[in-house]
ZAMARGU-4260 file (C-alpha; in steps of 0.2 Angstrom, whole numbers, plus 5000, padded with zeros to 4 digits):
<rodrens>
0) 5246/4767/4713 | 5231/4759/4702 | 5224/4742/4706 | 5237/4731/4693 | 5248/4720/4695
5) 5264/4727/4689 | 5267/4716/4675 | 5287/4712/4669 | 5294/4729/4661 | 5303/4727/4644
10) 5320/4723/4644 | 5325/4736/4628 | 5342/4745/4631 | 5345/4764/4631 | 5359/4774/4632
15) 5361/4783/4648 | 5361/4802/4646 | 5376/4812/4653 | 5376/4814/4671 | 5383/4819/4688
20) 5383/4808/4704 | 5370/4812/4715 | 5362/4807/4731 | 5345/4804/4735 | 5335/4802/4752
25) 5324/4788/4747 | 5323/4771/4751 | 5325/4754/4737 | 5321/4738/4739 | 5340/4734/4729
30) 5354/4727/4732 | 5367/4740/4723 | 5360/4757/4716 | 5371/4772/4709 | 5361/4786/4707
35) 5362/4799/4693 | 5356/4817/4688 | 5355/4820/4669 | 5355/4837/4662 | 5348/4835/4645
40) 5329/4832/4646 | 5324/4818/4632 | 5307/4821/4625 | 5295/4802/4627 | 5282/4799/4615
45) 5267/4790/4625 | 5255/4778/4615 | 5237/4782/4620 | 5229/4773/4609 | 5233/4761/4596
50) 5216/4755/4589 | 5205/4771/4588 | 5191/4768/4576 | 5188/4787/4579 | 5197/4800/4584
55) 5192/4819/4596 | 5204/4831/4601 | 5198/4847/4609 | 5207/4863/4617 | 5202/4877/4626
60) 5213/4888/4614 | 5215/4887/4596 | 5226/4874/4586 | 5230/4872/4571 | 5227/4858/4558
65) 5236/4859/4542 | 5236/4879/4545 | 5218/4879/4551 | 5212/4886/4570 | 5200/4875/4578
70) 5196/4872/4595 | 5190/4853/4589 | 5196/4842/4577 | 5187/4825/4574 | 5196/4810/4565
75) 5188/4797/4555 | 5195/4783/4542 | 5185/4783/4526 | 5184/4773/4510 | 5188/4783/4492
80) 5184/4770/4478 | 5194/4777/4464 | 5186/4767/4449 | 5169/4768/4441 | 5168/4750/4440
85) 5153/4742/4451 | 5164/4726/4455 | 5180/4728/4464 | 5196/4721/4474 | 5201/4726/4490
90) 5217/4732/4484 | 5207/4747/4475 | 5198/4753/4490 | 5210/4767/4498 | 5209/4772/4513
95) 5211/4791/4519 | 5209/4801/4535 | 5193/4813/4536 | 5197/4827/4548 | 5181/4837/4552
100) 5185/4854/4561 | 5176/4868/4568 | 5164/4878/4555 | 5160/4862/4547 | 5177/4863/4538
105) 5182/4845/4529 | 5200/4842/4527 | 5204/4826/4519 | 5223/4818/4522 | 5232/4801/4520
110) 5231/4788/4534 | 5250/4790/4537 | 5250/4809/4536 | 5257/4813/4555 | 5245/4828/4562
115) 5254/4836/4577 | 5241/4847/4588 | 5249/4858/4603 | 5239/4873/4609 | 5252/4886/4617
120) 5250/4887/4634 | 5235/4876/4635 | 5233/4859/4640 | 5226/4848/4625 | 5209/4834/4629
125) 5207/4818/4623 | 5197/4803/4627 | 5190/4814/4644 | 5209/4814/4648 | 5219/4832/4647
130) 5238/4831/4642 | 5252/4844/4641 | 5263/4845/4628 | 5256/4840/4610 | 5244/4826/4604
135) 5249/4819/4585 | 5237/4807/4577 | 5242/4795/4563 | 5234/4779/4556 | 5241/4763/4555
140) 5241/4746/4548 | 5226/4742/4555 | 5218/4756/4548 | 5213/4763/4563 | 5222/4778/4573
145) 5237/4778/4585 | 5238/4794/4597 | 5253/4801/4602 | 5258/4811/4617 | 5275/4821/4615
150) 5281/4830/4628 | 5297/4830/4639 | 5298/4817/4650 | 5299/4829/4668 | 5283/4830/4661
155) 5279/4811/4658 | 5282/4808/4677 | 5269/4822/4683 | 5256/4810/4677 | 5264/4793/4680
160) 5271/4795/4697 | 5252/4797/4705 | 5246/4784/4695 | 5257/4770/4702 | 5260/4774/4719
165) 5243/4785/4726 | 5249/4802/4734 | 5229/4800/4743 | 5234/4784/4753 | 5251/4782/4753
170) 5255/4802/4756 | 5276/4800/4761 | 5285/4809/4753 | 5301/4798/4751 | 5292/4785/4747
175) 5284/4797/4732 | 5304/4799/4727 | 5309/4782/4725 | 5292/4779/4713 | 5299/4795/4704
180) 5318/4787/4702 | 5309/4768/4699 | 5298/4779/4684 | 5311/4789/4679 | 5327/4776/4676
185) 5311/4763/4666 | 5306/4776/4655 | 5327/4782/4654 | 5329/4762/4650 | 5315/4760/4640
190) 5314/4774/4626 | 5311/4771/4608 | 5303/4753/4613 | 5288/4753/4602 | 5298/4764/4589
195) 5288/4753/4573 | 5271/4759/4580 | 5278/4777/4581 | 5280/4780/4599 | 5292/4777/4613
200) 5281/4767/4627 | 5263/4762/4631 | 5251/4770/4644 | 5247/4754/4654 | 5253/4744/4666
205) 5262/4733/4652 | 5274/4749/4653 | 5269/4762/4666 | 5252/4770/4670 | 5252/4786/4662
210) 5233/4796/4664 | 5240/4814/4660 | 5239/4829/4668 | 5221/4828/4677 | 5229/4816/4689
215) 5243/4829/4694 | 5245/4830/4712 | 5254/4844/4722 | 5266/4828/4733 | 5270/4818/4720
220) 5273/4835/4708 | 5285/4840/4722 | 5293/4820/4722 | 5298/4822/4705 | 5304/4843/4705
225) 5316/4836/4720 | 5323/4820/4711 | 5324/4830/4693 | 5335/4821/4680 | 5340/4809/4695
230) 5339/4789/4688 | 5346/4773/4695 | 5361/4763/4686 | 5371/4749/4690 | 5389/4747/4681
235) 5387/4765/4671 | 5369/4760/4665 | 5350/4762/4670 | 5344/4748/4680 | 5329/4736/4676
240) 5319/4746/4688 | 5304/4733/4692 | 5292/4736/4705 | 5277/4728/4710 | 5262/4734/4719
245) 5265/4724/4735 | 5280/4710/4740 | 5270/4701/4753 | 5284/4704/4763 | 5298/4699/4754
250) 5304/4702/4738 | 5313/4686/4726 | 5328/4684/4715 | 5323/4692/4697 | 5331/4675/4690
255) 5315/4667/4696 | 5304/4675/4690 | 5305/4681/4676 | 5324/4670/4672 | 5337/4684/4670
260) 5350/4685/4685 | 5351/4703/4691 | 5363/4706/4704 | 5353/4722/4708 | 5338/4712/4709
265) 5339/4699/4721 | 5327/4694/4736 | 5328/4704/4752 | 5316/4706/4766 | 5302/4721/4766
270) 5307/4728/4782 | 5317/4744/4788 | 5317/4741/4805 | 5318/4722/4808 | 5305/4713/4820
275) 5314/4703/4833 | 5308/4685/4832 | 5302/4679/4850 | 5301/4662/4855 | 5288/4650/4859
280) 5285/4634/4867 | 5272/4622/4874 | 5273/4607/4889 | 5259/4596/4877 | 5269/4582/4869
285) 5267/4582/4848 | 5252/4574/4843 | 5242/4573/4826 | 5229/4585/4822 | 5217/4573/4822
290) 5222/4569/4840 | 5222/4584/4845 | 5205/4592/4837 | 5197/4578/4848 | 5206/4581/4864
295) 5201/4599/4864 | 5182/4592/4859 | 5182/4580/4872 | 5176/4565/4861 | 5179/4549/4866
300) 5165/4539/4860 | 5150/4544/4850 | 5141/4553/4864 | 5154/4562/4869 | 5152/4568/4847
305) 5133/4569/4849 | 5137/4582/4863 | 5150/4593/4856 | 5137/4593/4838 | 5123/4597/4853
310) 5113/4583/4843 | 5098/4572/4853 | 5102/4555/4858 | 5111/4540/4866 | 5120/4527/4863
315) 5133/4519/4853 | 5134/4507/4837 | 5134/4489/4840 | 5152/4482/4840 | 5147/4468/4824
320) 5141/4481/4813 | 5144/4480/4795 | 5148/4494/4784 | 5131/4495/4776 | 5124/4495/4794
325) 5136/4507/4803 | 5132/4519/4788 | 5113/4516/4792 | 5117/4521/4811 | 5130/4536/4808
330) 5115/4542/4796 | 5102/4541/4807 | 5112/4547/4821 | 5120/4562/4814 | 5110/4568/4794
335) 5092/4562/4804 | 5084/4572/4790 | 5093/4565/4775 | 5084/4551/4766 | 5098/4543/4751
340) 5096/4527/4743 | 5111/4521/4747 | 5120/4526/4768 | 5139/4521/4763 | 5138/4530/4747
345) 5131/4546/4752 | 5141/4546/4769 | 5157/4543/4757 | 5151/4558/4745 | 5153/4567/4761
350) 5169/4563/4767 | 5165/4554/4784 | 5167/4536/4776 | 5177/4527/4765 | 5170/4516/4750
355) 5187/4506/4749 | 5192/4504/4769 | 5185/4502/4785 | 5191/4516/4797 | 5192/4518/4816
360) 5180/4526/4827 | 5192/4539/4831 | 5193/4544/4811 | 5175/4542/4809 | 5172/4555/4824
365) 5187/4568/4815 | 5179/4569/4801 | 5161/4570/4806 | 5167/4586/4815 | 5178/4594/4800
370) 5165/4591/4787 | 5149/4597/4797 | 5160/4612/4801 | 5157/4612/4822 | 5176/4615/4827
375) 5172/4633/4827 | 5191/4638/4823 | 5192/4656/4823 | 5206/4664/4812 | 5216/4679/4816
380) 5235/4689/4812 | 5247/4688/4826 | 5251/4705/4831 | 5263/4704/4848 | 5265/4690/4857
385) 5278/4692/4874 | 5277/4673/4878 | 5261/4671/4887 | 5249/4684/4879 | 5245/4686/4863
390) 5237/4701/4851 | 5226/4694/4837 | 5219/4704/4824 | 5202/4696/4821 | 5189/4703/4808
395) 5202/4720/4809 | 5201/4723/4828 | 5214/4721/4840 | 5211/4706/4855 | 5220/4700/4869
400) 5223/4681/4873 | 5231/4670/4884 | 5240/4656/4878 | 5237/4639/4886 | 5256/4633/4892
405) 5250/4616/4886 | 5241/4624/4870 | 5243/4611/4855 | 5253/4622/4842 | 5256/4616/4823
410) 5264/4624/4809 | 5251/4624/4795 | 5263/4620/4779 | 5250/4617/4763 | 5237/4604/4770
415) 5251/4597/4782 | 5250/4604/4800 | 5266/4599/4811 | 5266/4598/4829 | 5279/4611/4838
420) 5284/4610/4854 | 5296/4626/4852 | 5299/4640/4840 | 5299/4657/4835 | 5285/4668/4830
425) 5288/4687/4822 | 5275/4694/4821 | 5260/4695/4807 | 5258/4675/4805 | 5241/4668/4803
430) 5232/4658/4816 | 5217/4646/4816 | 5214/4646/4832 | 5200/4640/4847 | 5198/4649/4864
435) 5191/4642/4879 | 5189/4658/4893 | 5196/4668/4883 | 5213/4656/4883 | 5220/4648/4866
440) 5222/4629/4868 | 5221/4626/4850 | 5232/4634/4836 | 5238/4631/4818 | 5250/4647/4811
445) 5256/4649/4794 | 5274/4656/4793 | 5274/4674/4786 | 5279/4690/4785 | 5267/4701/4785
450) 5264/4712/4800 | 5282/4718/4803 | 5284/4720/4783 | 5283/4738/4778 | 5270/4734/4765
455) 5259/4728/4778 | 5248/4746/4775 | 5243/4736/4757 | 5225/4727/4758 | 5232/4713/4749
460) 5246/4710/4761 | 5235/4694/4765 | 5221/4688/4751 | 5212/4668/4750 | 5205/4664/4733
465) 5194/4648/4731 | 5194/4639/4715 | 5180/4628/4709 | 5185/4609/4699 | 5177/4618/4684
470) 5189/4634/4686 | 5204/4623/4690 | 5201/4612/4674 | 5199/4627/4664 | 5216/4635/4670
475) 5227/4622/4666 | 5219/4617/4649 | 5231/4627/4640 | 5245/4615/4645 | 5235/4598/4637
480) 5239/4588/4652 | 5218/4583/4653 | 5209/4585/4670 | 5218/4592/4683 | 5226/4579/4697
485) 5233/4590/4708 | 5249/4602/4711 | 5266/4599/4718 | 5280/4612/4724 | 5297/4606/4718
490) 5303/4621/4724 | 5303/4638/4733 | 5313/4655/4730 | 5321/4664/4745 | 5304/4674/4747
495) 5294/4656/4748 | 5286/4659/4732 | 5286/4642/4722 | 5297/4645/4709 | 5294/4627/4698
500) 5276/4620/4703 | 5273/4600/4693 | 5254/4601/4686 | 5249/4583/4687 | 5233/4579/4675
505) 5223/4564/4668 | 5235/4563/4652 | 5250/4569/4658 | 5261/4582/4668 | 5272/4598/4667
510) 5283/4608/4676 | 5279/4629/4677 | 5290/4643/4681 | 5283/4654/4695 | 5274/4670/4682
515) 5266/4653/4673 | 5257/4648/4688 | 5252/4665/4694 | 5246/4667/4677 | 5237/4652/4673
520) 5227/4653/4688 | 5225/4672/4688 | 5233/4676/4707 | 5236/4690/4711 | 5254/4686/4718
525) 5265/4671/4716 | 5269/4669/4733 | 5255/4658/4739 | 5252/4642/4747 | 5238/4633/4743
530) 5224/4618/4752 | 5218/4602/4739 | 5200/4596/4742 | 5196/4580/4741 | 5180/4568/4740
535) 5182/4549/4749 | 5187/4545/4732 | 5201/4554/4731 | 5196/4566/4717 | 5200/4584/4717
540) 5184/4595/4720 | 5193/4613/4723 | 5209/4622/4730 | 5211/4637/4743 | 5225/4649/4740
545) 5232/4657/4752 | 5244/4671/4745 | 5255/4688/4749 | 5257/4701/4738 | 5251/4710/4720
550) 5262/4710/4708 | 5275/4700/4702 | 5290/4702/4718 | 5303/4709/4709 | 5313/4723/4715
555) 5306/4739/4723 | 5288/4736/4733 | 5277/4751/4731 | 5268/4750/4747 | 5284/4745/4756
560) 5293/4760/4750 | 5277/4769/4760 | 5280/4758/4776 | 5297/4763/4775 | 5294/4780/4775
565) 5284/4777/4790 | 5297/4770/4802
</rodrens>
């Protein structure tokens, strides 16, 4: 598997090619399947390249061109000018292809003329790639080149299957299988698609990634030789066989995404063997978060803050303060070093007051702790937990805790953490979490999937982007709603992904679709949550996302098909 995204297969139609039912020992992340074996093998035509200014093809044999040997044959576009006048149209300059081959031999052809290359036996190179089968070159509209690779689509799969799903790290072979039904059934489904620019299908990962025969590998050649001619259909046809790189633990209906129902397609949960959820609970009575950040701090006044901070001093302000001289005090007291012109308007640029209310000591001491950072939250993924003890993951080790019976535990949902007194945890959530003696009295978990998931072997089963104001005002400039104002879930598919998200902006609002939200700010997944920054003002400074997943969710999980193989 190569590092894209999986982007939304075409949709074209095919016949589906006489065939037997079959069975097959592989494992798909789809509702129904009917599997087939075709005995006639199509041929595919592969677009390499659609906008060659020049062209090499080379062979270790000979090949011909227009009944000439050569082990090299070099395309170029040039310019005949078939008038002696010195001023000219461009309708009378005439474009031809120049085809210069081995002895210094010249052969001049049309653009359109189609020249088919095949060496017998031997594999044929072009662009540092080799290919089997033969290569045909052609120009086009654009009057550039287009290159061809013909060969049968058994073939085809040899270099695709390697190139979407890596034999090197994810080395099952049943999960190898499935990638070979998945490729086989698109490329069945999808033939003749770009028939106007002379080919069946693309070469990327708008189709599927096809490199040739250099990335052959002995597993995933053995993948496709045992599912040969073997495609998946569903009422007597081939499916729309999607997959993505990884599901973040849960696949979602193809109606929300991409806003065709599939009955084949529809959300399911990444597992094989499923995790047994295990209960929870805690004897503390819910309290904010703000409450409880300052019960686990021990601040009660603005000593206790000076000597969780570990800052010099004594004393508390006077109890008649006025804003402008409480700012002077919490200034001198806590940025001793920072000389502004103005205390409430530089304590207000940093979050700890507020230029339009008076707040309590108790908010003033919050947010003197969460804006100088002194918390010291640590963050880990829940591995086992048996009701006492707990297995984090932290910075990719394994490490024992205890959990406090009256640890304060909230559910983490966007910027919102809820107090729980009870619930169930399966495994693979992620904690910010404090330890006093090595015990947790402090947690905040985000509901996922991700350790029991069988694409949790995928590196981006968990991924954090930051965006900056400047990066969020750019992504969303496309829609003309102005400066961004923020984002709001409407609402979430089966998987969690937001499936309609409202963009709120200085001059106006709209609603996006799930692959319009991914896209506009370049995620790597849609199923993400995400954290708004604000300044004392109010005014949107940045985001985190927090997200599952590469790709876009929809049907078979690549890395899951491997985590499955495992079990």
């Amino acid at each position: 598997m190569t590092g894209h995204c999986c982007s939304h297969k075409a949709k074209s139609r095919t016949g589906v090619f006489p065939s037997s039912t079959v069975s097959i020992p592989v494992l798909f992340i789809l509702l129904v399947i009917t599997v087939r074996s075709q005995p006639i093998e199509p041929i595919v035509r592969i677009g390499l390249t659609q906008n060659a200014a020049t062209v090499t093809i080379r062979a270790g044999q000979p090949f011909l061109v227009e009944q000439n040997r050569t082990r090299t044959a070099k395309f170029t576009p040039i310019v005949v000018v078939e008038t002696s006048a010195k001023t000219l149209t461009k309708d009378q300059l005439q474009y031809r292809m120049l085809v210069e081959i081995d002895g210094g031999k010249l052969i001049v052809l049309p653009m359109t003329e189609k020249v088919r290359m095949e060496a017998a036996g031997e594999r044929m190179e072009f662009d540092n790639r080799t290919y089997r089968g033969s290569l045909e070159v052609f120009g086009n509209a654009r009057n550039t080149f287009t290159v061809v690779n013909e060969l049968p689509i058994e073939d085809y799969l040899l270099g695709v299957v390697p190139n979407e799903l890596s034999p090197r790290t994810f080395g099952k072979l049943e999960a190898l299988k499935a990638q070979a039904v998945a490729a086989r059934t698109y490329i069945v489904r999808n033939l003749k698609q770009y028939q106007r620019e002379g080919y069946d299908i693309c070469n990327s990962d708008a189709c599927q990634v096809y490199f040739g025969a250099g990335t052959e590998d002995p597993l995933t050649s053995q993948a496709v030789s045992e599912t040969r001619g073997m495609i998946a259909t569903f009422d007597d046809k081939p499916i729309n066989a999607l997959y993505s790189s990884t599901c973040g633990g849960h696949t979602e209906n193809s109606e929300n995404i991409f806003d065709e129902k599939l009955p084949y397609l529809q959300s399911v949960i990444c597992e094989y063997k499923h995790a047994e959820p295990k209960p929870f609970s805690t004897t503390s009575a819910g309290t904010a978060w703000q409450d409880a950040v300052l019960k686990v701090a021990n601040v009660n006044s603005y000593s206790d803050l000076r000597r969780f901070m570990g800052l010099q001093g004594t004393g508390e302000p006077a109890g008649a303060l006025s804003q402008t001289q409480l700012a002077t005090w919490i200034r001198e007291n806590f940025y001793p070093t920072v000389k502004p012109s103005s205390d409430v308007e530089f304590l207000a640029e940093q979050g700890v007051l507020s230029m339009n209310q008076n707040l309590r000591a108790p908010d003033i001491w919050f947010r003197l702790i969460e804006k100088k950072g002194v918390l010291e939250l640590q963050q880990g993924v829940l591995q086992s937990w048996d009701g006492s003890a707990a297995t984090l993951i932290v910075n990719g080790a394994p490490i024992d805790y205890k959990v406090a019976s009256g640890a304060l535990i909230f559910q983490r949902i966007g910027d919102d953490r809820i107090p729980m007194r009870q619930g169930l945890w399966i495994g693979g959530e992620l904690l910010d979490f404090r330890v006093a003696d090595g015990v947790i009295e402090l947690l905040a978990y985000r509901k996922n999937f991700v350790n029991p998931a069988a694409d949790r072997f995928s590196r981006l089963a968990m991924w954090q982007v930051h965006k900056t104001r400047a990066e969020l005002d750019s992504a969303v400039k496309p829609l003309n709603i102005g400066e961004l104002k923020g984002f709001s879930v409407i609402a979430r598919g089966p998987s969690e992904r937001p499936i309609t998200t409202e963009i709120l902006g200085t001059a106006g609002r709209t609603s996006v679709r799930a692959l319009r939200f991914r896209t506009l700010l370049g995620l790597r997944d849609s199923l993400v949550f995400f954290d708004e920054e604000r300044n004392a003002r109010g005014e949107l400074i940045g985001m985190s996302f927090y997200g599952q997943g590469w790709g876009h969710g929809v049907g078979m999980c690549q890395v899951g098909a491997f985590g499955m193989a495992l079990d």
